[in-house]
N, C-alpha and C positions, 0 to 999 in steps of 0.2 A: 603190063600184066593186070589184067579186070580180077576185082578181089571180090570174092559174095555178099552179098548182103546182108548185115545185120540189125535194120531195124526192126523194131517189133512191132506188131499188130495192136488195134485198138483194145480186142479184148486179153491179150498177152501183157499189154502194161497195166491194165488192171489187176491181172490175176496177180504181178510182181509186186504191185503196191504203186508202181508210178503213174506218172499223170503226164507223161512227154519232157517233165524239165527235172522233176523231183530227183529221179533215179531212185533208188532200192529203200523202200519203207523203213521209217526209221521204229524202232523198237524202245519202247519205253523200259527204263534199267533204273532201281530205286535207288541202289548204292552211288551210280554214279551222278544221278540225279541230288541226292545229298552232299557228295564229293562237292558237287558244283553252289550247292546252295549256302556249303560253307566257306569254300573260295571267296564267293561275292563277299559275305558278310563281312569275311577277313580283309577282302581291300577295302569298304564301304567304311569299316569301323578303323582302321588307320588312317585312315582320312579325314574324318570326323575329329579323330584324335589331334593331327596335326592344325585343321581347320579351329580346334578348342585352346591348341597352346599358343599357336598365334594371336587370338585374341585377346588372351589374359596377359601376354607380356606385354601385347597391344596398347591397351586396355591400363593396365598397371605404370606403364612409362611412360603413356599421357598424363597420368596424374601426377605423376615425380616429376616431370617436364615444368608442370604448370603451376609448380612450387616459387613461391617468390623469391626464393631465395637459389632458383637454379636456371641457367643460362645453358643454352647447347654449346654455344659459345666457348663458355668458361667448361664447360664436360669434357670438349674436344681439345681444348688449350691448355686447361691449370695442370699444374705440373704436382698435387697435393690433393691425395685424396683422404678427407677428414669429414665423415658427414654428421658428426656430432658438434661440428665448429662449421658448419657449413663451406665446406671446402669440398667441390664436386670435379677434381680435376681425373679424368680416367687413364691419361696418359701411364702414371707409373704401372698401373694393373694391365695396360695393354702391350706397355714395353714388355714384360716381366714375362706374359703369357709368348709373343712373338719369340724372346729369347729361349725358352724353353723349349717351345717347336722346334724353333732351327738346330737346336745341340741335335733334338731327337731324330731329326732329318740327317744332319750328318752321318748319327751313326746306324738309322732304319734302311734309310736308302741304299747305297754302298751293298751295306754286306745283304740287305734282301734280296737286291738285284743279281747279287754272284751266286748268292743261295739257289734264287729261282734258274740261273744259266746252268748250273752244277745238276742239278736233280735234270732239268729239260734234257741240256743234251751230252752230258757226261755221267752221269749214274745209269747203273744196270739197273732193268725194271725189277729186277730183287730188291737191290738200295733202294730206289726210288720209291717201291712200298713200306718200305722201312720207317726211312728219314724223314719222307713228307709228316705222315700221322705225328711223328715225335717230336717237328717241329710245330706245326698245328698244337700239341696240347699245351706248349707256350702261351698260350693265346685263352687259355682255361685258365691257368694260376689267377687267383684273384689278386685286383690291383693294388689292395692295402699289403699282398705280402712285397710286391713289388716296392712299395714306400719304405716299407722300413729296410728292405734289403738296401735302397737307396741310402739308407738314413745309417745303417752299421755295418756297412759293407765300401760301399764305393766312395762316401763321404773321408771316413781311414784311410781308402787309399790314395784318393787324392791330396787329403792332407801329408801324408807319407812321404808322396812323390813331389807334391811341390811344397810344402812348408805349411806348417799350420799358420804362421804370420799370414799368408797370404788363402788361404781357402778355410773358410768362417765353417761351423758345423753344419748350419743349414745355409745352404750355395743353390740357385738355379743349375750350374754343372752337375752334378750329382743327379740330380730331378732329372733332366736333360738327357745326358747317356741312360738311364734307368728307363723314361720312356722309350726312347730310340730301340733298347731290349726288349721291349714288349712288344711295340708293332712291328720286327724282324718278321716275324712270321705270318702277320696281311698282306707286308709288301713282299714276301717271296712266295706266298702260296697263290696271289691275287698274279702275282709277273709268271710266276712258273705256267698257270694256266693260260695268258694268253701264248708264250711262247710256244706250248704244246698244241697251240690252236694254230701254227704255221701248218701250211700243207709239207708233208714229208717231200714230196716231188722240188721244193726247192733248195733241201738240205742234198738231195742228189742230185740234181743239176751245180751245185757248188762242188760237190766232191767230184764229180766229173770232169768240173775245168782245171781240179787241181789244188784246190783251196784246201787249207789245212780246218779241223774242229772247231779251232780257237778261231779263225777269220770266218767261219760259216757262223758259229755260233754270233760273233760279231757284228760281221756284214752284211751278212745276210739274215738270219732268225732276230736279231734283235731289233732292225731297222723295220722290219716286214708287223713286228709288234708291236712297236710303238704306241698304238693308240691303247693298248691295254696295259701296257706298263703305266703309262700314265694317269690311266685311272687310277689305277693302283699307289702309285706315289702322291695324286689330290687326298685320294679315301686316308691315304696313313696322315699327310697334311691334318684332316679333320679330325681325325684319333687324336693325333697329337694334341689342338688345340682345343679338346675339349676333355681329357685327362686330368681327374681331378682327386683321386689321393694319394697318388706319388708327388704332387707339389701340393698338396696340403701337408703331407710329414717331412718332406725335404728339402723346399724349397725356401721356405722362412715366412714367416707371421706379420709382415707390414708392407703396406706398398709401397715401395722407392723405387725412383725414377734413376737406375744406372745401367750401363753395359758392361759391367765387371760380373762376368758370369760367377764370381768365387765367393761371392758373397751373395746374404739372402736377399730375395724379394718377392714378395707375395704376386700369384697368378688369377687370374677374373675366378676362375673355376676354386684355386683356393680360398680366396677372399669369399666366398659364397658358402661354401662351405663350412667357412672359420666363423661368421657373420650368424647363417641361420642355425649354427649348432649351439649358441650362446643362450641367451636370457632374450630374444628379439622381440619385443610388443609388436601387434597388430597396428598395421598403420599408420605406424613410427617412420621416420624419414630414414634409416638405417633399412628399412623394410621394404619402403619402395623403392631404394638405390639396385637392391637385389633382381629387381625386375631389369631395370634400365642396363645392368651390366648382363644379364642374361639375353636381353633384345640384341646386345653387341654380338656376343657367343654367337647368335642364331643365324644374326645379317652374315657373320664372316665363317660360317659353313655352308649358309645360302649363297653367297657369294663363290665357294668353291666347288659346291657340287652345278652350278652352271658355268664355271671355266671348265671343269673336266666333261660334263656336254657336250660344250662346243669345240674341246682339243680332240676327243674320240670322233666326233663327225668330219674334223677338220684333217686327221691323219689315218681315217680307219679304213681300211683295205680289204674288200671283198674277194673271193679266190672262186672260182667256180669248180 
């Protein structure tokens, strides 16, 4: 079947505005010409921003490095951190911060992951507008009321339930489940979105072979999401470790090197916290420690948001 012709004539794409490749004149619009001029500015100056923090911790940890009395060595090794005695050991600060995470992993993962399964594909879209938002404004309480909820709430009852002999007032446990409460609601709103980004056509193809909710929801929507769940459990990962006044009010005041989650021990983000809120001089070696453990902070959430990269490239699934 011969179909008409429709290119245009020489003086016809003039009068259109085009030139043979152009297509339809574009139209100068100020509003959206601003829109875009403030876009740019906004990525150009967060990158600026991050290109500036880089270099001061940069910058700051080479000169705590190049201190005589401080070895990468002995940073990575010593089991004692005392920078008033010259004792540069970061080990207890980085146990302390890792144990922390993992409680909050425990208890973020888990129930964010049912959270998000629950809203995706068992809540009515009534509930579903409900519940979302209400858990989302979780995620608004400010985190110092979280510490002390930690501190006169969870701390009692853990002592309650297993003995105050054994879980000290201020415990990484306490700190631990309090975080894991707070990022509940990134890893289930960050997992519920990709699950709802499954194509419906494979939630019916399952119900058509027979497959109950619970095994679709399973076998099928939750393996097909994958790579967005998992961002989602890196990004809470980095909340977690970089959470810092739930473990400055409840996790305790000195860095010690133990895995007894019931008692205290001070976290990177704590210690920083507890450090520059003090009497700290300029240029004191107490001063540039704060850098050196902040360069740590940075590597191991640059460290994370490039395994979550490459885990989303590695299982992320296009649907046509």
């Amino acid at each position: 079947m011969a179909y008409p012709s429709t290119s245009l004539g020489a003086a016809e794409l003039t009068a259109t505005g085009g030139d043979g490749g152009d297509g339809l004149k574009r139209h100068f619009r100020l509003g959206e010409s601003i829109i875009h001029t403030v876009l740019v500015a906004c990525g150009v100056l967060s990158i600026l921003t991050t290109i500036g923090i880089v270099i001061v911790l940069g910058v700051e940890s080479w000169r705590f490095f190049r201190l005589p009395d401080v070895t990468l060595w002995e940073y990575v090794t010593n089991t004692v951190w005392q920078p008033r005695i010259s004792e540069f050991g970061m080990l207890p600060l980085l146990s302390a911060t890792l144990m922390t995470s993992a409680i909050a992993m425990l208890v973020a993962l888990p129930l964010g992951l049912m959270a998000a399964i629950y809203l995706s594909e068992y809540a009515t879209p009534r509930t579903r507008a409900t519940l979302k938002p209400l858990l989302e404004l979780l995620a608004g309480i400010p985190t110092v009321v979280y510490g002390y909820f930690a501190l006169t709430f969870m701390t009692p009852l853990l002592r309650t339930l297993l003995g105050k002999d054994i879980v000290e007032i201020y415990n990484t446990a306490s700190a631990g489940i309090v975080i894991g409460i707070l990022i509940i609601p990134l890893v289930a709103s960050m997992s519920e979105d990709a699950l709802r980004a499954v194509p419906t056509a494979l939630r019916e193809a399952a119900y058509g072979l027979g497959g109950t909710r619970f095994e679709t929801a399973t076998q099928i929507v939750l393996p097909a999401a994958l790579s967005g769940i998992t961002a989602a459990f890196i990004v809470a990962v980095a909340r977690a470790v970089g959470e810092t006044m739930v473990v400055a009010l409840a996790a305790g005041a000195g860095p010690k090197l133990t895995a007894n989650p019931f008692v205290g021990a001070e976290t990177i983000t704590g210690h920083i916290a507890r450090i520059s809120g003090g009497d700290l001089s300029y240029d004191s070696i107490d001063y540039k420690s704060i850098f050196s453990l902040a360069l740590v902070l940075f590597l191991m959430t640059l460290g994370l948001n490039i395994v979550s990269r490459w885990l989303m490239r590695r299982f992320r699934q296009e649907y046509q």
